[in-house]
C-alpha positions as CSV (number, residue, x, y, z in Angstrom):
1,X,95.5,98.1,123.3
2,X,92.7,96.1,124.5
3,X,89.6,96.5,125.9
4,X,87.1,94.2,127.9
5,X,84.1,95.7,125.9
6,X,82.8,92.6,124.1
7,X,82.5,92.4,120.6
8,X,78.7,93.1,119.4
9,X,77.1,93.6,116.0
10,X,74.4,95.8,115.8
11,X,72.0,95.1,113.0
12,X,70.1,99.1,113.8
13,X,72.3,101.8,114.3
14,X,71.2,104.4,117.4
15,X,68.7,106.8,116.2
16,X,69.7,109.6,118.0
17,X,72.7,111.0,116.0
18,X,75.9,111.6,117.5
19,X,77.2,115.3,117.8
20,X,80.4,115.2,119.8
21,X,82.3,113.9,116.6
22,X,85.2,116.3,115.3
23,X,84.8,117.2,111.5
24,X,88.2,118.3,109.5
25,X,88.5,118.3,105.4
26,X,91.5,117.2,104.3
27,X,91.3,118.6,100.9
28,X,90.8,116.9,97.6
29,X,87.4,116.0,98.4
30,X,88.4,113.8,101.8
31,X,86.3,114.3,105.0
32,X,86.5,112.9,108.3
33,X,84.8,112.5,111.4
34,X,86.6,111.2,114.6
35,X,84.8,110.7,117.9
36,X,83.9,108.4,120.5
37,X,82.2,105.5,119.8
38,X,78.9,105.2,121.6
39,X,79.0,101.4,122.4
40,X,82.4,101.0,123.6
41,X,83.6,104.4,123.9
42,X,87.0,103.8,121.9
43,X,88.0,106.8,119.7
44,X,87.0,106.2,116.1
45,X,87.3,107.2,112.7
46,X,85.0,107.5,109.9
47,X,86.5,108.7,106.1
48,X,84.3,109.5,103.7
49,X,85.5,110.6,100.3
50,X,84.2,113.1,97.2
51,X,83.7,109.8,95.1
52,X,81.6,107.4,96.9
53,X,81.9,103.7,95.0
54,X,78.7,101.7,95.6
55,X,78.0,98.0,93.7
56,X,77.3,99.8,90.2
57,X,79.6,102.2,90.1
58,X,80.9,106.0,91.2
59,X,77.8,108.3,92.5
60,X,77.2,111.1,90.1
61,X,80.5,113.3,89.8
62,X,80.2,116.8,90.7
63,X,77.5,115.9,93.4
64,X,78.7,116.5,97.1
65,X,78.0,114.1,99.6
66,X,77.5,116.5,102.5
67,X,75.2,118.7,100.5
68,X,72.0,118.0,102.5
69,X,73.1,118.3,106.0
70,X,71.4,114.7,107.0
71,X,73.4,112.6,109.7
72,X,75.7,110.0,108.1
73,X,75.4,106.5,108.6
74,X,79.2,105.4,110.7
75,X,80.5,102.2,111.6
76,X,83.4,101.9,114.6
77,X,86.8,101.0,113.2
78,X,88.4,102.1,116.5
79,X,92.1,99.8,116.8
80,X,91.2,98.5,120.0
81,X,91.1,94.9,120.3
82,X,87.5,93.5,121.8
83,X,87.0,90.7,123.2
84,X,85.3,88.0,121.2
85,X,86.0,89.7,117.8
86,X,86.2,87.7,114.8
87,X,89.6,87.2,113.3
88,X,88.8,88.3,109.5
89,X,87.6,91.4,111.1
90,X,90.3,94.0,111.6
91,X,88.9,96.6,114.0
92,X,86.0,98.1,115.8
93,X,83.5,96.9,118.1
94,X,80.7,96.1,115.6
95,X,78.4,99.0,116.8
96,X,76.7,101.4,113.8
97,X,75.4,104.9,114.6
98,X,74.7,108.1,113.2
99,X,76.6,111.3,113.1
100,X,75.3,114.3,112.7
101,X,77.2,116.4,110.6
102,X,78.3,120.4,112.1
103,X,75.8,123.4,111.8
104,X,77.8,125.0,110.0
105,X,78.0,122.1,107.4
106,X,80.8,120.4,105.6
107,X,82.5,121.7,102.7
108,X,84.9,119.1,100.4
C-alpha cells in the first residue's frame, strides 16, 4: 500500500486533540487507540501499556496511565508507505498529535 502523502516530521504535535480515535482494552493492562491520522489520513495505531519504560526505568507500578483523563501524546505508525520516508524508519507519516481519550474514560 502506498500513498502520495509525502513524508513530513512534525516537531509540535496539533493542539486540538483528536476525538474520532476508537478506544478498546485488551486486558492485562494493554490499551489501544486506532484512528485516522490527521496529516495523511492513513488508519493508525497507538498501544500503550500498564508499564510505561522511560530512560530510568518503569513508572511507579500500581499507577494507571489513563487515570487523569488528559489527551495522550500519539505518533502515526500507519503501514502505508510515503513518499520520501527514510529507510531506517518503518512506518508512518512522521505527523504527532493528541488524542483525547473517551468520556467515559479508560480502564486497564
Amino acid at each position: 500500500m502506498s500513498s502520495t502523502a509525502r513524508y513530513r516530521v512534525t516537531d509540535r504535535p496539533a493542539t486540538v486533540p483528536v476525538t474520532t480515535f476508537l478506544w478498546q482494552s485488551t486486558g492485562a493492562g494493554r490499551v489501544e487507540a486506532t484512528g485516522e491520522c490527521p496529516e495523511c489520513r492513513c488508519v493508525t495505531t497507538r498501544v500503550w501499556e500498564q508499564v510505561q519504560y522511560v530512560t530510568k526505568g518503569p513508572t511507579v507500578p500500581g499507577k494507571p496511565a489513563f487515570d487523569d483523563g488528559a489527551p495522550k501524546y500519539a505518533r502515526c505508525h500507519c503501514p502505508t508507505w510515503h513518499v520520501d520516508r527514510p529507510a531506517e524508519i518503518p512506518d508512518g507519516c512522521g505527523a504527532s498529535f493528541w488524542i483525547a481519550p473517551p468520556p467515559q474514560g479508560v480502564s486497564l
